[in-house]
Structures are given as C-alpha cells and as structure tokens.
C-alpha positions in Angstrom: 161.7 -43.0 -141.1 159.1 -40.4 -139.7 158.4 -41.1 -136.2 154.7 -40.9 -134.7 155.2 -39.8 -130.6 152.0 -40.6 -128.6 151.3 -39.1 -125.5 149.6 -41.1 -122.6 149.1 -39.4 -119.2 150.5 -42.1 -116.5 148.9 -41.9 -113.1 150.9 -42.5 -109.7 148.8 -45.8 -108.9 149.6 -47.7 -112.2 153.6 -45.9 -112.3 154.3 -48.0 -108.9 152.2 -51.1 -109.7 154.3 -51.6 -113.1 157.8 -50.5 -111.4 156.7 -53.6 -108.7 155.8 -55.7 -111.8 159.6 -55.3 -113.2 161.4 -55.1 -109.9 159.6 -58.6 -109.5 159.9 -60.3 -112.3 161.0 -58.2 -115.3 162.5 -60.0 -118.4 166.0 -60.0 -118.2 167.2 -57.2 -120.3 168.7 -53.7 -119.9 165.6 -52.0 -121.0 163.5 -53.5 -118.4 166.2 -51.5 -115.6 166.3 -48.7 -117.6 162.0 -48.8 -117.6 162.1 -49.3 -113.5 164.8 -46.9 -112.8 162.7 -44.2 -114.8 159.3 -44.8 -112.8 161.2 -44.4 -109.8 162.8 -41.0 -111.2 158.6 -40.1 -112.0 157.8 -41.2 -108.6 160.0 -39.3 -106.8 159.8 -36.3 -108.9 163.5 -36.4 -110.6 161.7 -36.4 -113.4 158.0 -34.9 -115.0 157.9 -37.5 -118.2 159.6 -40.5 -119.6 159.3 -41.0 -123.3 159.7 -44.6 -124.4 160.5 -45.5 -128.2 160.3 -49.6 -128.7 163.7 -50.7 -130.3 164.1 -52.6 -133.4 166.8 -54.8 -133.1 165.0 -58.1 -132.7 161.6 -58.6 -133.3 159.5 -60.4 -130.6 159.1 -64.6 -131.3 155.8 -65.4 -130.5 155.3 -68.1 -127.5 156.3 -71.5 -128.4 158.9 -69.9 -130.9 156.5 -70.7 -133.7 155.2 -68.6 -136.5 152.3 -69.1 -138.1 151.4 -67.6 -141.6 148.7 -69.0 -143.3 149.3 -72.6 -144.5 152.5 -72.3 -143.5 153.7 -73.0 -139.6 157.6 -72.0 -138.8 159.0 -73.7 -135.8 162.2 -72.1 -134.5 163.4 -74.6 -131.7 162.5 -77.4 -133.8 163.7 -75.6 -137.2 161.0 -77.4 -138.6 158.9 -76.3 -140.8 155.2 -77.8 -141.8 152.3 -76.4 -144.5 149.0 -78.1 -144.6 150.2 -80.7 -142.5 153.1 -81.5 -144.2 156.7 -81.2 -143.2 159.0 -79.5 -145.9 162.9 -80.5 -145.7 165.0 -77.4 -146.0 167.9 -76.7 -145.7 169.6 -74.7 -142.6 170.2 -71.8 -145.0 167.0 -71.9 -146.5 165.1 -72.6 -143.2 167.0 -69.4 -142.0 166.1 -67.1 -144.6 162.3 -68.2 -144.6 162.4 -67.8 -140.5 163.8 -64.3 -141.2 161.6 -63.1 -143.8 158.6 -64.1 -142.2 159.6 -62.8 -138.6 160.2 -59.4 -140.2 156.5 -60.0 -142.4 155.8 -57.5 -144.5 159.3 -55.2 -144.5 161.4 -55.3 -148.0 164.8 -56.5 -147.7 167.3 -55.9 -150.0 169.4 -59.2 -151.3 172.7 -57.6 -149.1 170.3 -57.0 -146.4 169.0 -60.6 -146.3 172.6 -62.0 -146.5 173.6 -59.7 -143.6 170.9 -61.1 -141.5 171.3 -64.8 -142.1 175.4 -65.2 -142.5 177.4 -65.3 -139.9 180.3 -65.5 -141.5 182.2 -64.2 -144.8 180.7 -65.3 -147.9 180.2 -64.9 -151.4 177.5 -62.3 -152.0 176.4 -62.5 -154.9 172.6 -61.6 -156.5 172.6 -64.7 -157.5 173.4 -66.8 -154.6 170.4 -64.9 -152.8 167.7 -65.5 -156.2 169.1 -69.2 -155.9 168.1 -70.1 -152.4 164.9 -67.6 -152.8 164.1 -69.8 -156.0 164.4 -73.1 -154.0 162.2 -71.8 -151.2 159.8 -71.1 -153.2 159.7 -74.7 -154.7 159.2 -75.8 -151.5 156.8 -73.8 -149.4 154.4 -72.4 -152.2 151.7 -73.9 -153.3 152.4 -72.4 -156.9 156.0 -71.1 -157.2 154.9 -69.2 -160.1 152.6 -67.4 -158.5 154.1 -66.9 -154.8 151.6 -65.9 -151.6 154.9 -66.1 -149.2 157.9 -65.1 -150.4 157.4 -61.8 -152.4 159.6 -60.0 -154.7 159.8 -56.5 -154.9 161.0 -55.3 -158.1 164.1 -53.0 -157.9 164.6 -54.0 -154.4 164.5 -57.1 -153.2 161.8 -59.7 -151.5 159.7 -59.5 -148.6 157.6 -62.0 -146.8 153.6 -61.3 -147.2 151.8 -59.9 -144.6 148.5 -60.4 -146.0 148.6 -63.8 -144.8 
C-alpha cells in the first residue's frame, strides 16, 4: 500500500498542552506513552520531528459499541443486532462475521481472511463454509437478498461490507 505522509508544523504551546492531556488521562495503551515520551523528546530538543503513522490492527468502535449502517444498527455489547426496528436472531458466528465486515466497511476480504478474523480456533475452511454463513446473513439482514446493499461480493475475491451506506 502507497503511503501518503502529511506534514503539520507543531508549535511549543499545543506540544506541552497535549503531552499534559496524555500524562493526565491518556487511554491506556503503549502508543499513548510512546506519543508523550516523544513530545517531551520535541520539547526538550532530543529530537526536531516526530512522525506518527495510525496503526491498523483494530479499528476504533464507535461510543456505545454500536454501528450504525443504514437500516441496519450493530450492537457489540449486546450482540444484538436490529434493522428498521426489528431485531434479527443470528447466530454468534453469523453476528461475528456481520460485526466484522461492517467495522472494516468498505475493505475486501478474502473468504481465508474473513475466517482468520472471526475463528478462534482450528476449523474447517472451506469456500463453502464462508458462502454458507454469507448466504444466511444475507437472508436475514437484507431487505432483498438478491440484490444485497450490505454484504457485498466481490468477484474473484471475496465480500466486503458497503460503505455507501
């Protein structure tokens, strides 16, 4: 993947503001001490720039751990999932495969990739164990399964969850 690098000048009032903003109440994570210990290496001249590059190993749940896509609401604390007022039973498979898809909206998984994501454990992977539960979803959250606005497929590839919506 090409990377895009941005340059944004920091000045000294705003770099000691946001190092008090994480050494006060910074989320819990190692990025957040390795953010503060590099203002302090800017502020005290160790250092001349800090380049940051946002990670991609989990993406951000929105507050209340809800998604919301259109019709469709995804509810990850209640696994419960609700389109135009109506609750759809899923399954915990299914309802973990729909919460991944449409967390990641809009990136093309392959079917191994999807199956990597959502097992924990050993499984049978086969194509189509992955078209199967794909199939059901769809029966359940689209209004037309036929013609799906959610779950999309990708031809060659795999599926991906719209991000048109």
């Amino acid at each position: 993947m090409k990377k895009k690098i941005g340059l944004i000048a920091l000045d000294f009032v705003l770099a000691k503001w946001l190092y008090e903003k994480l050494r006060v109440s910074a989320p819990d994570t190692p990025a957040a001490g390795e953010l503060r210990e590099g203002l302090a290496e800017l502020m005290d001249g160790r250092a001349d720039s800090l380049m940051l590059e946002l990670g991609e190993a989990e993406a951000p749940v929105p507050a209340g751990d809800t998604l919301r896509c259109g019709e469709l609401s995804i509810d990850l604390r209640l696994r419960r999932v609700i389109r135009s007022g109506e609750e759809i039973t899923l399954t915990p498979k299914e309802f973990d495969i729909l919460y991944f898809l449409a967390r990641n909206r809009g990136e093309v998984f392959t079917k191994e990739q999807i199956y990597q994501a959502v097992w924990e454990k050993d499984y049978l992977l086969d194509d189509s164990n992955i078209m199967s539960f794909i199939r059901k979803l769809r029966k359940k959250i689209e209004p037309n399964p036929d013609a799906p606005e959610y779950i999309l497929t990708i031809w060659g590839i795999g599926y991906k969850f719209s991000d048109k919506l």
